[in-house]
C-alpha positions as CSV (number, residue, x, y, z in Angstrom):
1,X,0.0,0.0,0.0
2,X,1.2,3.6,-0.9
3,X,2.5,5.2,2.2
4,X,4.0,9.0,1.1
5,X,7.4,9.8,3.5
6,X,9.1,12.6,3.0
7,X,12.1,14.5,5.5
8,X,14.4,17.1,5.3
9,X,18.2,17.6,5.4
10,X,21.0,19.5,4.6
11,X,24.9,19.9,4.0
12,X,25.7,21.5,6.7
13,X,29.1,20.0,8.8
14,X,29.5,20.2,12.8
15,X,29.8,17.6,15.6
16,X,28.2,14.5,14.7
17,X,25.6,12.8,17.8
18,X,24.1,9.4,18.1
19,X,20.5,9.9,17.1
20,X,19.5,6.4,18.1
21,X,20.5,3.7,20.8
22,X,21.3,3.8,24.4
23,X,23.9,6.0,23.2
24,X,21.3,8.6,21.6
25,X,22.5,12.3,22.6
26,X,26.0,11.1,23.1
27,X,29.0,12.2,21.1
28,X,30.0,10.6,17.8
29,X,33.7,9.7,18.9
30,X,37.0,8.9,16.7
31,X,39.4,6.3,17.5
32,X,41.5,8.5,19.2
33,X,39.2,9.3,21.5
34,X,37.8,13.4,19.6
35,X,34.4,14.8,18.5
36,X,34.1,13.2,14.9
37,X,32.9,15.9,12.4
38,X,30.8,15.5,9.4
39,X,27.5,16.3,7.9
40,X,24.7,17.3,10.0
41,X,22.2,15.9,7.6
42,X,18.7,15.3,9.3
43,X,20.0,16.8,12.5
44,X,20.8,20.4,11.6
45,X,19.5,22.5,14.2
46,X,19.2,25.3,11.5
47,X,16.2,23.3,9.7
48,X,13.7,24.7,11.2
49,X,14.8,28.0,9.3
50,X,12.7,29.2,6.0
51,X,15.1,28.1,3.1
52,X,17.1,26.3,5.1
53,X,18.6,22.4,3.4
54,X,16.5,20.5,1.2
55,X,13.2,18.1,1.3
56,X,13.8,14.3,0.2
57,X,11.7,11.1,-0.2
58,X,11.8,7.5,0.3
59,X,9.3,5.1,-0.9
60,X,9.0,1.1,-0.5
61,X,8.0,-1.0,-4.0
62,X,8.0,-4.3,-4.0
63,X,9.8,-6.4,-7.1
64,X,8.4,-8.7,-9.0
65,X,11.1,-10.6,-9.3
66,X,12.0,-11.5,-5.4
67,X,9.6,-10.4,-3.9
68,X,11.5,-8.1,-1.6
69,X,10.6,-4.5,-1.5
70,X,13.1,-1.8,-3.1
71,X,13.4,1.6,-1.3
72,X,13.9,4.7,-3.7
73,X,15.3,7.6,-1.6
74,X,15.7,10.9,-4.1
75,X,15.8,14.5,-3.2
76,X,16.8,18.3,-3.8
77,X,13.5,19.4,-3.6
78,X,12.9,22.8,-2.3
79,X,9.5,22.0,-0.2
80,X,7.8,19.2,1.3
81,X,4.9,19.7,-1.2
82,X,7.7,18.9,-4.3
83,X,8.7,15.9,-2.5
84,X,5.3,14.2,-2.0
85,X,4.6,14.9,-5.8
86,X,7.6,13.3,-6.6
87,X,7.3,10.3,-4.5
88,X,3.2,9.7,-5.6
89,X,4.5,9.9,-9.4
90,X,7.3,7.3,-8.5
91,X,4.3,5.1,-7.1
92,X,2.1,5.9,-10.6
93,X,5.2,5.2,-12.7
94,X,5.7,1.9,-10.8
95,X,2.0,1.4,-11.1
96,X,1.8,1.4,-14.4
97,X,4.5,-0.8,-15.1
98,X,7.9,1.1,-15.5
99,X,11.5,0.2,-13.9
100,X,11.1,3.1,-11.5
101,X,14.1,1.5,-9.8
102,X,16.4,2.1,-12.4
103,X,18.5,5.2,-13.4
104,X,18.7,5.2,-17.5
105,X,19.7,8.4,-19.3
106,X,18.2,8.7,-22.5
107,X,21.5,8.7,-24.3
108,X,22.2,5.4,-22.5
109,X,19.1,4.0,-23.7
110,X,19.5,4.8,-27.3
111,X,23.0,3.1,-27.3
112,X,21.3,0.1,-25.7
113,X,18.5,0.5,-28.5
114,X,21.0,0.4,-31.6
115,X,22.9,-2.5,-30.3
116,X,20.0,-4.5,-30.0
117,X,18.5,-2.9,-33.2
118,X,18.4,-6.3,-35.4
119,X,16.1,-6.1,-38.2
120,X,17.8,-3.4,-40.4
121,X,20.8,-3.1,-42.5
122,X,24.1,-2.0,-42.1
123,X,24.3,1.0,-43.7
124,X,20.6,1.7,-41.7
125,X,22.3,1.1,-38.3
126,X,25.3,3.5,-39.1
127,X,22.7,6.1,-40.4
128,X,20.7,5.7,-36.9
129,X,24.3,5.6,-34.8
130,X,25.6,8.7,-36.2
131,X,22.1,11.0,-35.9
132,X,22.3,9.9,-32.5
133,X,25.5,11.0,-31.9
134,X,25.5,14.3,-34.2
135,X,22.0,15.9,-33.2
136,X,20.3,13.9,-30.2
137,X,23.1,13.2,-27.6
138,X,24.3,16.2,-27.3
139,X,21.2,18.2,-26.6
140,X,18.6,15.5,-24.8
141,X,21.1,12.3,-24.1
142,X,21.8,13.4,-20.8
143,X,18.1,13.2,-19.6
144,X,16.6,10.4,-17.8
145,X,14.3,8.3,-20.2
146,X,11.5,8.8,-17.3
147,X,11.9,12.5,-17.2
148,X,11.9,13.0,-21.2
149,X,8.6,14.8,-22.2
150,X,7.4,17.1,-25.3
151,X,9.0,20.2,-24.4
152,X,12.5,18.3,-24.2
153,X,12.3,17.3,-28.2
154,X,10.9,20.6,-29.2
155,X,14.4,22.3,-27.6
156,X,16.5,19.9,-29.2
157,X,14.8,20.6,-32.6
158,X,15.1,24.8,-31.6
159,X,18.9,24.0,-30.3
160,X,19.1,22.5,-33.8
161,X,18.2,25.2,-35.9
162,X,20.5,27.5,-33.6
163,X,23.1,25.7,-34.3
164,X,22.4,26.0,-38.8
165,X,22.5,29.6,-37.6
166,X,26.0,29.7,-36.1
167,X,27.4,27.0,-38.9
168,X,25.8,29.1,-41.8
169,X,27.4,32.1,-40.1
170,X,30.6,29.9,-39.8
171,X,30.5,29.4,-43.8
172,X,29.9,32.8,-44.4
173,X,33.7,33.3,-42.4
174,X,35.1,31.4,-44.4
175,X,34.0,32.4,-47.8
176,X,35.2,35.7,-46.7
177,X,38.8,34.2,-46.0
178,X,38.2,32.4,-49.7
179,X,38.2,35.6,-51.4
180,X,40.4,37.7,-48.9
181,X,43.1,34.8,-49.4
182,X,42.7,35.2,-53.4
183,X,42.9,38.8,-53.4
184,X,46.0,39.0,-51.3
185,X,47.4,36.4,-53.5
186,X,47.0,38.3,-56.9
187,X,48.6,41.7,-54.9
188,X,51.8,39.5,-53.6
189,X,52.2,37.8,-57.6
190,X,51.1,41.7,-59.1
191,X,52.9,43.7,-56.1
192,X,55.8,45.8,-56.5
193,X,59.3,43.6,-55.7
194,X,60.2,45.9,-52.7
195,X,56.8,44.4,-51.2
196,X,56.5,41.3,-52.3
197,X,57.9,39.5,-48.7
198,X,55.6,41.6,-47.1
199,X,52.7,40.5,-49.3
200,X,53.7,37.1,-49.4
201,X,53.4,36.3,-45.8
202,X,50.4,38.3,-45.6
203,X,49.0,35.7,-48.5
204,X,50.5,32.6,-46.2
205,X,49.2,33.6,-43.2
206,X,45.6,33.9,-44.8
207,X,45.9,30.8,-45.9
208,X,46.6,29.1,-43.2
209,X,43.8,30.7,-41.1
210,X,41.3,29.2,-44.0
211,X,42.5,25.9,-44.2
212,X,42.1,26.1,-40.7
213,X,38.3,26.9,-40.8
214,X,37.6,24.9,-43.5
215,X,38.3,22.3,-41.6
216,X,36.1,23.0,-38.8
217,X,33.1,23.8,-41.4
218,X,29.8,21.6,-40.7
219,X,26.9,21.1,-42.6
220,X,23.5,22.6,-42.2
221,X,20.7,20.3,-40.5
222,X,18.7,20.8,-43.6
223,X,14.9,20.1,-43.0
224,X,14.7,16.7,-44.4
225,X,17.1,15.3,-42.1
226,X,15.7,17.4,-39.0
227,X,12.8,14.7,-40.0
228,X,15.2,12.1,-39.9
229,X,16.3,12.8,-36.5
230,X,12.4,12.9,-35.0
231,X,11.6,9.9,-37.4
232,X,14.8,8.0,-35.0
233,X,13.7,8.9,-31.6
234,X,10.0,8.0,-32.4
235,X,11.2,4.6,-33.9
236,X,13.1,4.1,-30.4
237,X,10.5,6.0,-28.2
238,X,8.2,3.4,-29.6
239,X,10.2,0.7,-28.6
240,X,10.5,2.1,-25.2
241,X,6.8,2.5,-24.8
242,X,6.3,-1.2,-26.0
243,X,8.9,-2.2,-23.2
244,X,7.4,-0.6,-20.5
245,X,10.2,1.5,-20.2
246,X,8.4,4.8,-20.6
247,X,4.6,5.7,-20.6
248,X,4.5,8.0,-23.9
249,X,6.2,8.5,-27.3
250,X,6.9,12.0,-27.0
251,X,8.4,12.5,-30.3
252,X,5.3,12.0,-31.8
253,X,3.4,14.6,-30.5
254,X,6.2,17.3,-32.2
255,X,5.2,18.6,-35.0
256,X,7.5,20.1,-37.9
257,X,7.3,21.6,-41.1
258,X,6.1,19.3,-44.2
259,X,9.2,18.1,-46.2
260,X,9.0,18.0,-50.2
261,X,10.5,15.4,-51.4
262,X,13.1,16.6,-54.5
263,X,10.9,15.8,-57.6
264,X,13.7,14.6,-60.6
265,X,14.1,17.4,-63.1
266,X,14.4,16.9,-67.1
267,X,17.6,18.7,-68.4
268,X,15.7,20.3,-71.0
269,X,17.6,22.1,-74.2
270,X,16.2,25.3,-72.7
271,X,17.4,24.4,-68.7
272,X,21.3,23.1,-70.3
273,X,21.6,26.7,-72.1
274,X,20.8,28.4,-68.8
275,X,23.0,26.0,-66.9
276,X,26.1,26.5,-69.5
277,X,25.5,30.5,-69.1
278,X,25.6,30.4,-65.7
279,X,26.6,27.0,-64.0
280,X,23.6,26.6,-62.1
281,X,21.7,23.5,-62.0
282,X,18.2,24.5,-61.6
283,X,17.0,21.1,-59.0
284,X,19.4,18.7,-57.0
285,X,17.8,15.7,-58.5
286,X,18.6,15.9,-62.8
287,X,17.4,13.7,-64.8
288,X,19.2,13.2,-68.9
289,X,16.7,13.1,-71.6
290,X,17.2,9.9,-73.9
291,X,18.9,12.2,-76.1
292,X,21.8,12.9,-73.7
293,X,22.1,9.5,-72.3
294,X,22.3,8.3,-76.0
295,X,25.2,10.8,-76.6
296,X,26.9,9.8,-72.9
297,X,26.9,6.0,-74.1
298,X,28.0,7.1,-78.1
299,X,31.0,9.1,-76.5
300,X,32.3,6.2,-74.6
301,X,31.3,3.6,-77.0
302,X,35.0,2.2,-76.5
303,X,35.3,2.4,-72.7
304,X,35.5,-0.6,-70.8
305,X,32.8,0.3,-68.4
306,X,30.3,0.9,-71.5
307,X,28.4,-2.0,-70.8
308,X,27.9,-1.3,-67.3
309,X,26.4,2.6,-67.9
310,X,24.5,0.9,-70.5
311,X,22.9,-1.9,-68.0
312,X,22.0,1.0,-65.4
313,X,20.8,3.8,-68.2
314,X,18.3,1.3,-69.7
315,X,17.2,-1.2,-66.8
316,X,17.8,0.9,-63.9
317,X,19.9,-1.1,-61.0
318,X,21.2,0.0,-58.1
319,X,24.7,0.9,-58.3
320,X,25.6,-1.8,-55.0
321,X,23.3,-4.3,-57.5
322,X,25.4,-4.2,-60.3
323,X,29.1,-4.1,-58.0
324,X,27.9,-7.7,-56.9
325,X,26.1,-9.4,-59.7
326,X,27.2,-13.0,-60.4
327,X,27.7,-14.6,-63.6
328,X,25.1,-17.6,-61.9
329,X,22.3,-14.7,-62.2
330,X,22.7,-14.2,-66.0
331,X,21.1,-16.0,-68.5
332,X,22.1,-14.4,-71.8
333,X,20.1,-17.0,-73.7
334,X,16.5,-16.0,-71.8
335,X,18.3,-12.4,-71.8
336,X,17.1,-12.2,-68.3
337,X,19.5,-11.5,-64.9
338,X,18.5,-11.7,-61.3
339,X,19.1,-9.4,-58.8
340,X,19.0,-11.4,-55.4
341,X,22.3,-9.9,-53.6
342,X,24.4,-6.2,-52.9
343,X,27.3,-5.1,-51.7
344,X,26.8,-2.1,-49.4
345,X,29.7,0.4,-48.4
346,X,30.1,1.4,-44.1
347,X,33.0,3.7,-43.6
348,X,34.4,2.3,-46.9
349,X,34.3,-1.3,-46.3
350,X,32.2,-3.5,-48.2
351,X,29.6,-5.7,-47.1
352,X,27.6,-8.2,-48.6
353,X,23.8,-7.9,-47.5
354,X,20.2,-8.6,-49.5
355,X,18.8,-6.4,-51.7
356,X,16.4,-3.7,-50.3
357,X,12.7,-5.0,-48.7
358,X,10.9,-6.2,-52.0
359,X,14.1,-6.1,-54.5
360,X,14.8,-9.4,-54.9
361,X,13.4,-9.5,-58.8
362,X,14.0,-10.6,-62.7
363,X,15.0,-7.9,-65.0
364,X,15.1,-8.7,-68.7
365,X,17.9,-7.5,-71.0
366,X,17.7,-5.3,-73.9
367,X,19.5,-7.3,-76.9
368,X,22.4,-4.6,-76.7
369,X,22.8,-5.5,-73.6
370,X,22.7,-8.7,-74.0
371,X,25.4,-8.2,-76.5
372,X,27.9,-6.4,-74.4
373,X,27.6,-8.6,-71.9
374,X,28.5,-11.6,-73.9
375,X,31.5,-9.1,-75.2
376,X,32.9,-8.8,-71.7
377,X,32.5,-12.7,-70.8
378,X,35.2,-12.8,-74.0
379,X,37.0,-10.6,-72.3
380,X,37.0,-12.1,-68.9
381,X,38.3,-15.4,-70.7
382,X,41.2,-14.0,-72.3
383,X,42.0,-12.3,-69.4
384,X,41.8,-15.3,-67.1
385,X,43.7,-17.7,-69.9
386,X,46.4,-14.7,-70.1
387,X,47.1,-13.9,-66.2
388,X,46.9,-17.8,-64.9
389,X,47.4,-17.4,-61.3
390,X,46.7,-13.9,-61.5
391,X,43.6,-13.7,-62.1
392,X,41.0,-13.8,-59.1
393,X,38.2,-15.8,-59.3
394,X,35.5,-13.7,-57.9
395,X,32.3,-14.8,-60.4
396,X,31.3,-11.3,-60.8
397,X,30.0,-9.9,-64.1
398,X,31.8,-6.2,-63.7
399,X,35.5,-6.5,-62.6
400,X,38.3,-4.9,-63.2
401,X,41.3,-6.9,-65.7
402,X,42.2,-9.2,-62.5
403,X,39.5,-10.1,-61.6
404,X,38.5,-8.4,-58.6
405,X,35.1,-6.1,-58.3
406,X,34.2,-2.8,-58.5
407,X,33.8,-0.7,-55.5
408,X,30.5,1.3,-54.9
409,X,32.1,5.0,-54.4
410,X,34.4,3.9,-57.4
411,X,32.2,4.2,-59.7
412,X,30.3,7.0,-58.1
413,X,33.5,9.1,-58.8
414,X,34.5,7.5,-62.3
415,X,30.7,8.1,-63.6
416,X,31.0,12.4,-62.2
417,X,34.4,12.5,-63.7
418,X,33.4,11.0,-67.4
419,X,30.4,13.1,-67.3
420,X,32.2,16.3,-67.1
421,X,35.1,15.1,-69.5
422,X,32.0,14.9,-71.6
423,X,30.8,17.9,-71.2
424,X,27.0,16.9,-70.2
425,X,25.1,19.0,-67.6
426,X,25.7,17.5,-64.4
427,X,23.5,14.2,-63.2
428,X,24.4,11.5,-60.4
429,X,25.0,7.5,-60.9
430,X,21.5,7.7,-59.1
431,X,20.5,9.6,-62.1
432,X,20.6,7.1,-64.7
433,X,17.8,4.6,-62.5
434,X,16.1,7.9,-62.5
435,X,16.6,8.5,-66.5
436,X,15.5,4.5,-66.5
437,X,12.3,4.9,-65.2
438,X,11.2,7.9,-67.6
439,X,12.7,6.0,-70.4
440,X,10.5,2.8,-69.5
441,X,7.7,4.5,-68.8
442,X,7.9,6.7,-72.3
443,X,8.6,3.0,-73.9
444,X,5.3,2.3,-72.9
445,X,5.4,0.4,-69.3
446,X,3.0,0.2,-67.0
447,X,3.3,1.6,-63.9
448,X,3.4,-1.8,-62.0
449,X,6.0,-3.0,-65.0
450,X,8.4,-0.2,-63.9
451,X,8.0,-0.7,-60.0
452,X,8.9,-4.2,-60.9
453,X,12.2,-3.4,-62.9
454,X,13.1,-1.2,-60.0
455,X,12.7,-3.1,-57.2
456,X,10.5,-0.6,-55.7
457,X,7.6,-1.7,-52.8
458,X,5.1,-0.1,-54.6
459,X,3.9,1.7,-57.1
460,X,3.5,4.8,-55.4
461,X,7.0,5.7,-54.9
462,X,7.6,4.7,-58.7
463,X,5.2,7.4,-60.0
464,X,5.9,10.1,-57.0
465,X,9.7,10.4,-57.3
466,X,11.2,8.6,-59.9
467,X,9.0,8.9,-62.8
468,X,9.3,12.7,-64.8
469,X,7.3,12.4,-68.0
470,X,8.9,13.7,-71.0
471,X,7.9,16.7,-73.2
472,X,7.7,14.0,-76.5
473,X,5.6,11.6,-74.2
474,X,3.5,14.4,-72.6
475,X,2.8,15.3,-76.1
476,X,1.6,11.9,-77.0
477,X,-0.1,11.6,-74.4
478,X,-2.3,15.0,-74.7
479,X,-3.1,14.5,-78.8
480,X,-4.3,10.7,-77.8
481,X,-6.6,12.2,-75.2
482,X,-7.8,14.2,-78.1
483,X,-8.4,11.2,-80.4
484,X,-10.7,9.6,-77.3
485,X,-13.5,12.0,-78.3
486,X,-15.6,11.7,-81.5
487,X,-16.4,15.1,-83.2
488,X,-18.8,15.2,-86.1
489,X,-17.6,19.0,-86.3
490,X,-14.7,20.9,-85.4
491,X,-14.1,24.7,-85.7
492,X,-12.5,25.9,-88.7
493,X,-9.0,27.3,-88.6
494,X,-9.5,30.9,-89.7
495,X,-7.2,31.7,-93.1
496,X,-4.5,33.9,-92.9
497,X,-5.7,37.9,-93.7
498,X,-5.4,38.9,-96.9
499,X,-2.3,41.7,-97.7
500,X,-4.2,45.4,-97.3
501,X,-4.2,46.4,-101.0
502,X,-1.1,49.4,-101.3
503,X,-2.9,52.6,-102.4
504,X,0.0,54.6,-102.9
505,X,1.8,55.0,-106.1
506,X,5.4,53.7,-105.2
507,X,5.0,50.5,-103.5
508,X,6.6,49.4,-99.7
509,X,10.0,47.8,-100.3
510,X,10.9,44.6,-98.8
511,X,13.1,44.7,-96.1
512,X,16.9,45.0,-96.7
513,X,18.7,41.6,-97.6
514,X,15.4,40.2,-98.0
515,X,14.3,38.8,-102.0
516,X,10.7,37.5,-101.4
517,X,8.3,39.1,-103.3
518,X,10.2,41.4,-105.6
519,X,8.8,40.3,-108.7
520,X,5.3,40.3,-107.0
521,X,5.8,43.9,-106.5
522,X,7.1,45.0,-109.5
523,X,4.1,43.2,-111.5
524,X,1.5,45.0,-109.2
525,X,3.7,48.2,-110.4
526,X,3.4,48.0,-113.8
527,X,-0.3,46.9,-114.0
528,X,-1.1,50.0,-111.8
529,X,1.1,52.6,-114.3
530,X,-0.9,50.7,-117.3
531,X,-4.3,51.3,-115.7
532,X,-3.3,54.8,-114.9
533,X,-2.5,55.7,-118.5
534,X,-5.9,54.1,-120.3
535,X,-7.8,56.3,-117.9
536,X,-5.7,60.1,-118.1
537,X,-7.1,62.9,-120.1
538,X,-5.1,63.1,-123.5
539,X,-3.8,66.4,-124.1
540,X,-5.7,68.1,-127.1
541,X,-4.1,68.1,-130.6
542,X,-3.3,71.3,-132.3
């Protein structure tokens, strides 16, 4: 039964007496025989002053588990009233089921969450490991997992968008130092001689200071990953709540503003002449049209990573897809290959793991593809017959001339760096299983059909973000709605006006440089001059 104690105490140090016992009253003694001195505690004559120490509480619970009771003693309050609302929400919380016994911070918990965390990936759990560490440790961690309530997350989001303040200011600095560092570097290399040491150390020391402060530059918590970051604690606020561990999900109750997901956007002939005027790429997700992934794959017809491009332009795998694809998932005959494995990077390292939730699929190859893929089976051959014990045996499809695989962030940087030898407006690897989709989908695919090829969950996700129409398609698409509709009638297309007849004698010129309708003119000219004299008085004859 609930039975509320509370007391008081304080710091306060003096000579100790025994407050109990036949020896109650009596001095605390030391082994040599003096006054032992130490904290007054309950016994403080002074406590009977307003203000004076602090009120505490202790409450029995009994455990489940033995059956004994477990006393909780916890204090700093500043009045008895404080205390008893502390100790009758320690009896509620143990009421309803939570380990009031135990002192967890929150930070502790969410290290105890992610090592436990066993049904996601890799690259998932070094995702949630390193939010936690960046944006929720340092701001929340140190609170108890009892104590956490709304207004705790909504500071940590406010704390967060502080902080973009400071960092953007921080950027700001340093693009400063950019330019300051440039300038005094064209006045030391321009600068009279007699200067120049002057102006050179001047040029160093800026320098120096902005390498410095480059390397202390963060990046903004951008919306979408401010998302993230409530979208983690709610996962493991959830758990919490389904553990008995805490009463509530907070995190769900805080609110932010709606993120837009970046919709892919065509690099239209109009959108490439603004980008080569200015540089500036008009979304962050680009998408080629099949015009400028055709003339990517025609300038490196001869590289010997064609084939690969070519896979990911037209069928659309993931880039960790194609880096572990085994020759026992192609069947050049059927033309078909199977995705059912990828390699995923952490820190750099590569991992072996399955294929995203509902990627495990058949995708069927174009007969170019088909083609190069047979080409670079030849190859593989002759390079295995020519390096013997060189070569490794690693049963991929895309290797390099020993053997061994590709990694991930390789290609990443290979596809950037052949893209601007090529002089293409700027897309990602990502891009080309964007530029698959539209180029399925203008082929004529179904929605389900492209889902499918991508490995996607749904179709929703096909249609929302990765699927951008093109103008030729959209085009289509608008003069077959037209054909839907029978007409018996349609308006006519008004004719071009008629030229207004020229009523003065000497006829308009055509412009300068310009040849149509000269002999027009001079026709209308002379039949005009002819008219003119039939109809003229004749002069009388003498």
């Amino acid at each position: 039964m609930f039975e509320e104690r509370t007391y008081q105490r304080c710091a306060c140090k003096g000579p100790l007496f025994h407050r109990r016992g036949k020896d109650k009253g009596k001095p605390v003694l030391n082994d040599d025989g003096t006054q032992r001195i130490g904290t007054l505690g309950t016994g403080c004559p002074d406590l009977s002053k307003k203000g004076h120490g602090s009120w505490y509480f202790y409450i029995e619970l009994p455990t489940v588990a033995t059956g004994e009771n477990q006393r909780i003693r916890r204090g700093g309050f500043r009045t008895q009233r404080e205390a008893a609302s502390a100790c009758t929400k320690v009896w509620e919380e143990h009421k309803a089921g939570l380990d009031v016994g135990v002192r967890e911070t929150l930070g502790q918990y969410l290290d105890r969450w992610i090592e436990s965390k066993g049904d996601v990936s890799l690259t998932t759990t070094r995702r949630y490991t390193d939010t936690i560490r960046l944006h929720i440790a340092p701001f929340i961690g140190h609170i108890d997992r009892k104590e956490l309530r709304k207004q705790h997350v909504e500071d940590m989001i406010a704390a967060i968008r502080e902080r973009n303040t400071q960092i953007q200011v921080h950027r700001d600095y340093v693009a400063f130092l950019a330019d300051d560092c440039e300038q005094k570097r064209l006045a030391w290399h321009n600068g009279p001689k007699g200067n120049r040491r002057e102006l050179r150390i001047a040029w160093h020391e800026t320098r120096e200071l902005l390498a410095s402060e480059r390397r202390r530059q963060r990046k903004v918590t951008e919306l979408p990953t401010q998302h993230q970051i409530l979208d983690i604690l709610s996962s493991a606020l959830n758990d919490a709540v389904r553990a008995e561990l805490i009463t509530k999900n907070w995190a769900q109750l805080v609110k932010l503003s709606r993120k837009k997901p970046p919709r892919p956007m065509l690099w239209t002939p109009a959108r490439v002449a603004r980008w080569r005027e200015t540089g500036i790429v008009p979304g962050t997700v680009m998408v080629w049209t099949p015009q400028l992934t055709g003339q990517f794959l025609d300038t490196y017809v001869d590289h010997e990573l064609l084939d690969l491009f070519h896979f990911m332009a037209l069928r659309g795998p993931r880039r960790g897809e194609v880096c572990a694809l085994p020759w026992a998932e192609v069947d050049l005959d059927e033309r078909r290959v199977t995705i059912n494995q990828q390699v995923i990077t952490v820190a750099y390292k590569l991992f072996g793991a399955e294929p995203k939730a509902g990627s495990e699929r058949a995708i069927d190859l174009d007969s170019e593809s088909a083609r190069l893929f047979d080409l670079r089976r030849a190859r593989q051959d002759e390079a295995r017959a020519r390096l013997a014990e060189a070569w490794t045996d690693t049963g991929l499809v895309f290797t390099r001339e020993d053997g061994t695989g590709y990694h991930p962030d390789y290609l990443t940087k290979l596809f950037k760096r052949l893209v601007e030898l090529a002089d293409l407006p700027p897309i990602t690897l990502h891009g080309l299983r964007h530029g698959a989709a539209c180029i399925a989908h203008a082929g004529g695919s179904t929605p389900k059909a492209i889902s499918e090829q991508l490995g996607h969950s749904g179709i929703q996700i096909t249609m929302d973000i990765y699927t951008n129409v093109f103008p030729e398609y959209q085009r289509a698409q608008a003069e077959a709605a037209l054909a839907v509709v029978p007409r018996a009638t349609r308006p006519a297309v008004p004719a071009p006006p008629e030229p207004v007849p020229v009523t003065s004698p000497i006829p308009a010129q055509p412009a300068a440089g310009s040849r149509a309708g000269t002999g027009k003119l001079s026709a209308l000219r002379r039949a005009r001059e002819k008219k003119a004299a039939k109809t003229s008085p004749q002069p009388a004859l003498a």
